[in-house]
Every structure is written in structure tokens, then in C-alpha cells.
C-alpha beads as a LAMMPS data file, in Angstrom:
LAMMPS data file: protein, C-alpha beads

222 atoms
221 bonds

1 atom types
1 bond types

-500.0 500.0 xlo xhi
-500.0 500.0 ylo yhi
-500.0 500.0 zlo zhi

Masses

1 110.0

Atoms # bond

1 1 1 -1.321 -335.943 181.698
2 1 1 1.304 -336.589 184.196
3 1 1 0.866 -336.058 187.933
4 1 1 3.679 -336.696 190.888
5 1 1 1.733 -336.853 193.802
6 1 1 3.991 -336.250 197.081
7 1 1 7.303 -337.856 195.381
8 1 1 10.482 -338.484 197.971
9 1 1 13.315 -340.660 197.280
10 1 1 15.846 -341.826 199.386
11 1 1 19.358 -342.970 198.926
12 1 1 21.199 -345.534 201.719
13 1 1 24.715 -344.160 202.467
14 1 1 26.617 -347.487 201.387
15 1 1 25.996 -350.757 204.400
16 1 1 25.012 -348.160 206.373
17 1 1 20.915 -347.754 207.845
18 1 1 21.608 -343.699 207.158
19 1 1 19.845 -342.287 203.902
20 1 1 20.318 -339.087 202.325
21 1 1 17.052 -337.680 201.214
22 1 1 17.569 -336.161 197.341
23 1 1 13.433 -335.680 196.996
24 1 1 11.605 -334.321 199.714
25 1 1 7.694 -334.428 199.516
26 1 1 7.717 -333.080 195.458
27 1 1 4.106 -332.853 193.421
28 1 1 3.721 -331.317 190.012
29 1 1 1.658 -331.732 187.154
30 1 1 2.117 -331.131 183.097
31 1 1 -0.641 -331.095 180.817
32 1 1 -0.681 -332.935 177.746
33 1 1 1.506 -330.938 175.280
34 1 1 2.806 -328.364 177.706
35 1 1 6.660 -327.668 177.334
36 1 1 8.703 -327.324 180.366
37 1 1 11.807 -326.417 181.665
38 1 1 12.928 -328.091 184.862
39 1 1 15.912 -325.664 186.401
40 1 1 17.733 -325.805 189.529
41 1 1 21.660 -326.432 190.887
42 1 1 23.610 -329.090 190.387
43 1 1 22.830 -332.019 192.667
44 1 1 19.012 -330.743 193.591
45 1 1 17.650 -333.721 191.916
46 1 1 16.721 -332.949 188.819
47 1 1 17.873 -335.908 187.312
48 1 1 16.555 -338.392 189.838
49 1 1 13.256 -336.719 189.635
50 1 1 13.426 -337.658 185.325
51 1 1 14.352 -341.168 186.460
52 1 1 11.543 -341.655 188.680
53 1 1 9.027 -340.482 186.244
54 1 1 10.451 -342.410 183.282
55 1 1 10.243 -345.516 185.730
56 1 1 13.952 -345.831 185.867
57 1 1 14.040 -345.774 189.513
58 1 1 11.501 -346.333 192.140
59 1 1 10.208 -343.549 194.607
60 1 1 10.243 -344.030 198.566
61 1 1 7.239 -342.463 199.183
62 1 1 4.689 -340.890 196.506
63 1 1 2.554 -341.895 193.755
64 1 1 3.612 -341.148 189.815
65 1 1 0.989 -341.129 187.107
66 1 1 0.934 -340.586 183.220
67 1 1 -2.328 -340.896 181.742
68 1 1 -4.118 -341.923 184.787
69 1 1 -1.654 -345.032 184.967
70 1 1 0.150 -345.257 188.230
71 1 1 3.854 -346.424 187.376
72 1 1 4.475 -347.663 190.718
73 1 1 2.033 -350.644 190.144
74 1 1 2.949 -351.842 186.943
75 1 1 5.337 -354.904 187.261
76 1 1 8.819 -354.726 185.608
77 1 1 7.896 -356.273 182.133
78 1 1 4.789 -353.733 182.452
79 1 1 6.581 -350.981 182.625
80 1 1 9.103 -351.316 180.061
81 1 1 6.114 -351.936 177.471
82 1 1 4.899 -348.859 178.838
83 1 1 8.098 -346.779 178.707
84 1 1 8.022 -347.808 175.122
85 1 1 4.810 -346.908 174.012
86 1 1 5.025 -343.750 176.157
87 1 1 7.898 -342.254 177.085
88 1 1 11.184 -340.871 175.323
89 1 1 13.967 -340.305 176.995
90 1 1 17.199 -338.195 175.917
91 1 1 19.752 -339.206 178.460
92 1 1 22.924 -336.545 179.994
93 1 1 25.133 -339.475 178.594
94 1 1 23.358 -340.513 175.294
95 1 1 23.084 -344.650 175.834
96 1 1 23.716 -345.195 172.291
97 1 1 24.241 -348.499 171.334
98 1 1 28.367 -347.991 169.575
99 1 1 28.151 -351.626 167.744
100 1 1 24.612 -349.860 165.873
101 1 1 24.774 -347.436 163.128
102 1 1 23.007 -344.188 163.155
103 1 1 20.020 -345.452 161.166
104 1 1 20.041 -348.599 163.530
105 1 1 20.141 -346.527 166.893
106 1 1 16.790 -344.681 165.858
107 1 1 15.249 -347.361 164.355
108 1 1 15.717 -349.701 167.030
109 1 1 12.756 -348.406 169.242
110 1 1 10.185 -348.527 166.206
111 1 1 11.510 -352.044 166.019
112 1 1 10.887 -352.839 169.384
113 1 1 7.351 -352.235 168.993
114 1 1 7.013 -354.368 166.215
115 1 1 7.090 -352.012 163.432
116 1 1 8.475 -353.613 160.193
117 1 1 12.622 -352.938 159.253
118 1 1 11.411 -350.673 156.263
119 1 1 9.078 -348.324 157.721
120 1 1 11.401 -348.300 161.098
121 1 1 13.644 -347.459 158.694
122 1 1 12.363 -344.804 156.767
123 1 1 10.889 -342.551 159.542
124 1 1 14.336 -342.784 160.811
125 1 1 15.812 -341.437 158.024
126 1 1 13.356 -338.113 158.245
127 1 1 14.772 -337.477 161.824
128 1 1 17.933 -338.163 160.339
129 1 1 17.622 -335.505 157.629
130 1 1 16.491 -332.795 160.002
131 1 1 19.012 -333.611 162.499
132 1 1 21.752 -333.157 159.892
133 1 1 23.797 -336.271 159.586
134 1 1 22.171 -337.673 156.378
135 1 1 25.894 -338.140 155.287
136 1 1 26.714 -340.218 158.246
137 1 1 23.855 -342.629 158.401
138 1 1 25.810 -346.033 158.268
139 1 1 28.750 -344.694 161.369
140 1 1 28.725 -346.510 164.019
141 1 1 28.092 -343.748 166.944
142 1 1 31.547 -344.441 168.860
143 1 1 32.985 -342.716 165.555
144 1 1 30.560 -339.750 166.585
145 1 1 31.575 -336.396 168.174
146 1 1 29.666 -335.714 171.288
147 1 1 27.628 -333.528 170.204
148 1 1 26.411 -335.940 166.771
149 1 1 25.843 -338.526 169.275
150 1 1 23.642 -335.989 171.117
151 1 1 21.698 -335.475 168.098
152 1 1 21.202 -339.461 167.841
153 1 1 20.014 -339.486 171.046
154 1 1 17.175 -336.818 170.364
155 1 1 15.929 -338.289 167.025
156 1 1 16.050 -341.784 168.967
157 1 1 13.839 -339.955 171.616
158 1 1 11.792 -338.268 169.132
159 1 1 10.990 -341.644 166.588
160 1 1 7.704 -343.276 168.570
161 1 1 6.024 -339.588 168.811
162 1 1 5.432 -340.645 172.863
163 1 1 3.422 -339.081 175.229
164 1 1 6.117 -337.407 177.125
165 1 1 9.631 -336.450 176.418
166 1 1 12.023 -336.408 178.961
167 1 1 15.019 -334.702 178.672
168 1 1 18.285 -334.088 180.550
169 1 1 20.232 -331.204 179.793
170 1 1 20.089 -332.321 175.751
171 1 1 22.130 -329.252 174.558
172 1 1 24.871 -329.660 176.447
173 1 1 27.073 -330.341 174.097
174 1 1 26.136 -328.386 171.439
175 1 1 27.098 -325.376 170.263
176 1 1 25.143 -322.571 170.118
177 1 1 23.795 -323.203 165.994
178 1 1 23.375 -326.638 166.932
179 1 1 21.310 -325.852 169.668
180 1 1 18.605 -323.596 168.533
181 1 1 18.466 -325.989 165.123
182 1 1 17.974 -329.164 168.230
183 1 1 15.313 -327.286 170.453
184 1 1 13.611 -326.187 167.396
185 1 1 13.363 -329.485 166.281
186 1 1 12.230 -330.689 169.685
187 1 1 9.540 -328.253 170.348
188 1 1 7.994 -328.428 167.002
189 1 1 7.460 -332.376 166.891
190 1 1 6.260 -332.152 170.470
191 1 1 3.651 -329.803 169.371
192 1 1 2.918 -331.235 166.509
193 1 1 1.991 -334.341 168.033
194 1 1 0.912 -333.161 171.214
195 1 1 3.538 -334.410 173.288
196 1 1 4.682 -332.938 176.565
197 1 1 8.719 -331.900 176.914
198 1 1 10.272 -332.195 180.985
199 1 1 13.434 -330.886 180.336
200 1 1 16.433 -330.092 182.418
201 1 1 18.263 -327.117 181.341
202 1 1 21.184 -324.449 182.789
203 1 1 20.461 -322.379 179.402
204 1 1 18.960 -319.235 180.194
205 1 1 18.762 -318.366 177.080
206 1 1 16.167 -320.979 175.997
207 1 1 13.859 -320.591 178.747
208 1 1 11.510 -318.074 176.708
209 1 1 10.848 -321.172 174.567
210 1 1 9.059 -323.261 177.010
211 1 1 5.472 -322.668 178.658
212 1 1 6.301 -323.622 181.989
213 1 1 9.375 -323.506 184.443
214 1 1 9.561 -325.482 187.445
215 1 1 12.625 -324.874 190.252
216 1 1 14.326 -327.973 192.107
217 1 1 16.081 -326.747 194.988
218 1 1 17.406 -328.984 197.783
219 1 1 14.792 -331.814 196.737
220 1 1 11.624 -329.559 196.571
221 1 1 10.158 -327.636 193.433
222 1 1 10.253 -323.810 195.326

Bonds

1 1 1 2
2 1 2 3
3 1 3 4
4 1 4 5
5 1 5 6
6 1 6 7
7 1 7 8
8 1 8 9
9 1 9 10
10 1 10 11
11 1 11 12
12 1 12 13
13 1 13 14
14 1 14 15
15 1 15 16
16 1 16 17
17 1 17 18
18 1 18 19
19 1 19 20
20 1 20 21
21 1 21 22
22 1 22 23
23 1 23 24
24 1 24 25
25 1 25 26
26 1 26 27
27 1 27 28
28 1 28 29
29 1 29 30
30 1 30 31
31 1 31 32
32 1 32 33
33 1 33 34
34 1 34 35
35 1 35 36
36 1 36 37
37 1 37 38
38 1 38 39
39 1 39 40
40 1 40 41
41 1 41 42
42 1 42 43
43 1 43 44
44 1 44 45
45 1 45 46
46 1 46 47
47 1 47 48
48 1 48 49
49 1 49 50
50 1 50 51
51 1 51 52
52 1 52 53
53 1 53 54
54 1 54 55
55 1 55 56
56 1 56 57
57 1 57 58
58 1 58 59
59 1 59 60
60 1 60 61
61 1 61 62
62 1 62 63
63 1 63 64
64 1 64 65
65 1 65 66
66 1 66 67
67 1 67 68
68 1 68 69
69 1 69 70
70 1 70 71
71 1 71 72
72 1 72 73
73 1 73 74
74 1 74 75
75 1 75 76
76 1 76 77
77 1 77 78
78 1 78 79
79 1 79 80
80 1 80 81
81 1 81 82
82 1 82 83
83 1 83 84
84 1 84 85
85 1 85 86
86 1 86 87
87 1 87 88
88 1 88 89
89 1 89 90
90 1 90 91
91 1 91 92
92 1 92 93
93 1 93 94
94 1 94 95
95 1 95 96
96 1 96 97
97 1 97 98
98 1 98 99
99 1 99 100
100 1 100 101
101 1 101 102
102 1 102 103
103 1 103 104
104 1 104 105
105 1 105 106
106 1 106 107
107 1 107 108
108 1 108 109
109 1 109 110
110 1 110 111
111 1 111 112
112 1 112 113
113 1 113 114
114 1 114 115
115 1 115 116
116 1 116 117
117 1 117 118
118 1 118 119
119 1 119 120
120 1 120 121
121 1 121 122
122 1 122 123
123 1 123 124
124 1 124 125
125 1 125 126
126 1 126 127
127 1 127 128
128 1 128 129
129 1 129 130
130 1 130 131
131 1 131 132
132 1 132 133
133 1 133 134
134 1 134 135
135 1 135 136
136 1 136 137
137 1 137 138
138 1 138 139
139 1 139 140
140 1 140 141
141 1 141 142
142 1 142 143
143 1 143 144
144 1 144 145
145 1 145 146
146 1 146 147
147 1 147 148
148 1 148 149
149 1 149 150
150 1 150 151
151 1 151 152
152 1 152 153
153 1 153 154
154 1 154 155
155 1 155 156
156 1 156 157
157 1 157 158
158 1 158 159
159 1 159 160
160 1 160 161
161 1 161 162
162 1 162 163
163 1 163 164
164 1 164 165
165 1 165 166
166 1 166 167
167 1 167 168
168 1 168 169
169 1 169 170
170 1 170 171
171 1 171 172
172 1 172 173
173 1 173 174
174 1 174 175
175 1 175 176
176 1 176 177
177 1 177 178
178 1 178 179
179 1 179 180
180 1 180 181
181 1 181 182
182 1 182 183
183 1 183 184
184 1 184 185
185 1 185 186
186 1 186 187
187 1 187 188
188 1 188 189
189 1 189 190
190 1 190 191
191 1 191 192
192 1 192 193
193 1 193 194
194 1 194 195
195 1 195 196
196 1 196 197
197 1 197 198
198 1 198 199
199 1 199 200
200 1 200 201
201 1 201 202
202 1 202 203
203 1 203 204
204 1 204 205
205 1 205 206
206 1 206 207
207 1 207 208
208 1 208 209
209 1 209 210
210 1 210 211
211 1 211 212
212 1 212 213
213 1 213 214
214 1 214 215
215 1 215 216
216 1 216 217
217 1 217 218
218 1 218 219
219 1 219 220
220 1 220 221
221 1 221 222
């Protein structure tokens, strides 16, 4: 379902013609519905790796694909109808919208896709029940604690049941209750509707939940 095929990206060190290499040569492949944990130290690349496939960023070298489309060739407006109808992402640092309430933030990509106000609007407020903030709906998110707005972001993520899921460390600032109620959550709409997870954790303690781990060290999956 999704295939990097020989994925490097390189950084220029500011006006400078030097690079720093953060991917080096990386291929992998998850199968539709497959849940997987994407480990490694801080600074290996893990993140740059979920902005690549999510279209984010551009690769220097290497060839992305999700369901036999190749990312790299789509044009800009192309891909961002495709990241919409395909891919959710739960970002480190949320990207909430603060001026939007809770029911608003999730909604919003239901919206997007043309999907009347009312049903937007009541699929949001399922997430919104599970995700335990029913009594919250209407805040804004800047009155949020981090790990609400957390939350937000994984229901947001969750809303257009995409293809893939991808995930950046999204129990970070949880605490432990919080997290096994989000991953449980997570995991069971992904396999309910067949939807792959690429997630970056540091959590040891959730990696029995996932049915594959992948290791970024230094750029490459070891």
C-alpha cells in the first residue's frame, strides 16, 4: 500500500553549497492495514521521513508511492487533494487551528472534501465522545491543555477514515490513562477501516501493540 523506494533527503547548511544528509538510501513498505511503530534516536529522521511520505517535503533522491500513486509527480494542487482523501496526519505540535472550536477543528477536513456542515458535524461529535471532551466541544483549542489539544489532533486525523495514518510521537503528552484510552482508539479505527498506522514512538511500552517495528538510525532503517 505504501512503498519508499531508495528515499534520501538532503538539507543545505544555510548560503552554503554543503548539505547534511538526514536520509540516506531508505526503502520500506506497509501493507494496507498493517500497524507500525517507527523507533529510533532523536534526530535520525524519523520525522522527516513522515514528512516526505505525507508529501510535506520533497525527497532528493527516491521514489514514494501510496496506492501505486507516485507522490513525487503529482503537482502541488494534486497533492493536497490527495493528502486529503488519503492521508491523516497527527503532528509532534498539533496544528490546530486556536480561532476554531473543538467541533470545528475535526470537522474542518470532512468539510474540505465537500461533506455537508451537519454530517461533518456529527461524525465529529462521535470522535469527540470517545476522545473524552464531549463537555468541551465549543473551546476554542488555545484554552486546551496540551494534552486535550493532542486528543484534537488525533480525532482530526482519524475523521476522513484515510488510507494511512501518520503519526509523530502522538502520546507525548499524555499521561499514562490517557494514553492507552488514545492508542486504543487509534488502533481500533485503523483496523476497523483498514487503514495503515506509521507511527513514531519512544514508548516501549506500546510497542507489543503494533505488527511491525521499523529502526531509523543515522538516516537508514537498520
Amino acid at each position: 500500500m505504501l512503498s519508499c523506494k531508495n528515499i534520501s533527503k538532503h538539507f543545505l547548511l544555510g548560503n552554503s553549497l554543503k548539505s547534511v544528509k538526514v536520509l540516506k538510501d531508505v526503502s520500506l513498505n506497509i501493507d494496507a492495514g498493517q500497524i507500525t511503530a517507527l523507533k529510533g534516536p532523536s534526530g535520525s529522521g524519523k520525522s522527516t521521513l513522515l514528512n516526505l511520505i505525507s508529501g510535506l517535503e520533497e525527497p532528493s533522491y527516491g521514489e514514494i508511492y501510496l496506492n501505486k500513486t507516485c507522490l513525487n509527480k503529482l503537482s502541488i494542487n494534486e497533492l493536497s487533494s490527495f493528502r486529503n482523501n488519503n492521508i491523516g496526519i497527527i503532528f509532534q505540535f498539533f496544528n490546530l487551528i486556536n480561532d476554531l472550536s473543538i467541533l470545528e477543528n475535526i470537522s474542518l477536513p470532512l468539510l474540505l472534501r465537500g461533506v455537508t456542515k451537519k454530517t461533518a458535524e456529527q461524525n465529529a461529535r462521535v470522535l469527540i465522545d470517545n476522545i473524552g471532551l464531549l463537555d468541551r466541544i465549543d473551546y476554542k483549542t488555545n484554552l486546551l491543555s496540551g494534552g486535550e489539544c493532542q486528543r484534537v489532533a488525533i480525532a482530526r486525523a482519524l475523521i476522513t477514515e484515510p488510507k494511512i495514518i501518520l503519526a509523530d510521537e502522538p502520546t507525548g503528552n499524555l499521561d499514562a490513562k490517557n494514553t492507552l484510552n488514545v492508542m486504543k482508539l487509534l488502533i481500533s479505527n485503523c483496523r476497523m477501516n483498514n487503514t495503515s498506522l506509521l507511527m513514531v514512538t519512544h514508548d516501549e511500552s506500546l510497542i507489543s501493540e503494533f505488527d511491525k517495528v521499523l529502526m531509523l538510525d543515522s538516516g537508514k532503517i537498520v
